[in-house]
C-alpha positions in Angstrom: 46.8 14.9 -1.8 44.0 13.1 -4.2 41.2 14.7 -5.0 38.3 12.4 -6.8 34.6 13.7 -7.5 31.6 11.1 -7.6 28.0 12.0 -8.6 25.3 9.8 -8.1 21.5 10.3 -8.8 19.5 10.1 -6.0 16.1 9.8 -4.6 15.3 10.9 -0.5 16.1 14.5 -0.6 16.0 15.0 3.3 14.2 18.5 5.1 15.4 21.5 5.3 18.9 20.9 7.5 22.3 22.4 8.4 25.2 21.1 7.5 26.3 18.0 9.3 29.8 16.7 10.5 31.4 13.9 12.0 34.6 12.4 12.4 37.8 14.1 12.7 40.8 14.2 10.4 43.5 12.9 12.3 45.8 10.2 11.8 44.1 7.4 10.2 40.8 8.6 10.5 38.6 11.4 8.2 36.0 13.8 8.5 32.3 14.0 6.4 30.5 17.0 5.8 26.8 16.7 4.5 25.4 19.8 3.0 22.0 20.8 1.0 22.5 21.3 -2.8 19.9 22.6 -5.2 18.8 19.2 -7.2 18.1 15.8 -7.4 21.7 14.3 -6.9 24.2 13.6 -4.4 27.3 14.4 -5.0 30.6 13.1 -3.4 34.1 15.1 -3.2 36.9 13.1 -1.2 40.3 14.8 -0.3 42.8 12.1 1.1 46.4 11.6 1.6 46.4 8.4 0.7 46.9 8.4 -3.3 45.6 5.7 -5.9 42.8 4.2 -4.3 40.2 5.7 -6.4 38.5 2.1 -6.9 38.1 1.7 -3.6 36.8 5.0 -3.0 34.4 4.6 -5.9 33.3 1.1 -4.7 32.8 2.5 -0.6 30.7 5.9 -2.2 28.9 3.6 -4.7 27.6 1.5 -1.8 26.4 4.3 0.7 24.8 5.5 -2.2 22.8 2.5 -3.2 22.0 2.1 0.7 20.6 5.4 1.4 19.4 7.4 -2.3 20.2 10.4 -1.2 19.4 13.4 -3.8 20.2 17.1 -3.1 23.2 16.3 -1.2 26.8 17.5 -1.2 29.2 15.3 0.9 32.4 16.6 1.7 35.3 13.8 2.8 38.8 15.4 4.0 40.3 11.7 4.9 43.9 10.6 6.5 43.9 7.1 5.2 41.1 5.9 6.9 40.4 2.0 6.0 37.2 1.2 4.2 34.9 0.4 6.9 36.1 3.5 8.9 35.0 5.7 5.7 31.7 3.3 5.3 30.7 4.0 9.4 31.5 7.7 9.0 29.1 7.9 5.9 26.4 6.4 7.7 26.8 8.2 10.9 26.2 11.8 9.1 23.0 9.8 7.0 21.7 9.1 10.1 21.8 12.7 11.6 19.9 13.8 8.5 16.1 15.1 9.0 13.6 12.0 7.9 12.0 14.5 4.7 9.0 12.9 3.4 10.0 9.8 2.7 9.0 7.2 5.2 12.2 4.9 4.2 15.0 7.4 3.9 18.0 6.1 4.5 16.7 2.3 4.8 18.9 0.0 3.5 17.6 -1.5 -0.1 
């Protein structure tokens, strides 16, 4: 198992919320956890079987990052060697389940 830590500043902290999941980890697929943290980042901790692909990961978290800005956000990823795209749709899905906050474009792509 690889662990790998991202932590990206953010801007759209969302409401108040409870933690959000979707996915499951199964073979080939992953799970993503969104929880409220204190501040005004997000950060990003994948656990995965599927060893060396930290670019990748960096380059997939980057990218929902720069799509959505969220800040005060703790994402949890337990994956199974989910592809890219897989990981991307999950991300998205548990953005999307997030309260709207006060900003009117929160989660709108950029």
């Amino acid at each position: 198992m690889e662990r790998l830590h991202f932590e990206f500043p953010g801007q759209h902290a969302p409401g108040h919320f409870t933690p959000v999941l979707v996915g499951v980890v199964g073979s080939g697929n992953l799970e993503v956890m969104l929880e409220p943290h204190g501040g005004s980042t997000c950060t990003i901790d994948v656990t995965t079987s599927a060893g060396g692909f930290g670019p990748i990961w960096e380059a997939v978290v980057h990218d929902f990052q720069t799509r959505h800005r969220l800040a005060g956000i703790a994402v949890s990823i337990n994956d199974m060697g989910a592809t890219p795209a897989v990981v991307s749709l999950r991300l998205d899905q548990a953005a999307a389940a997030l309260p709207l906050g006060s900003q009117s474009n929160f989660g709108a792509p950029t």
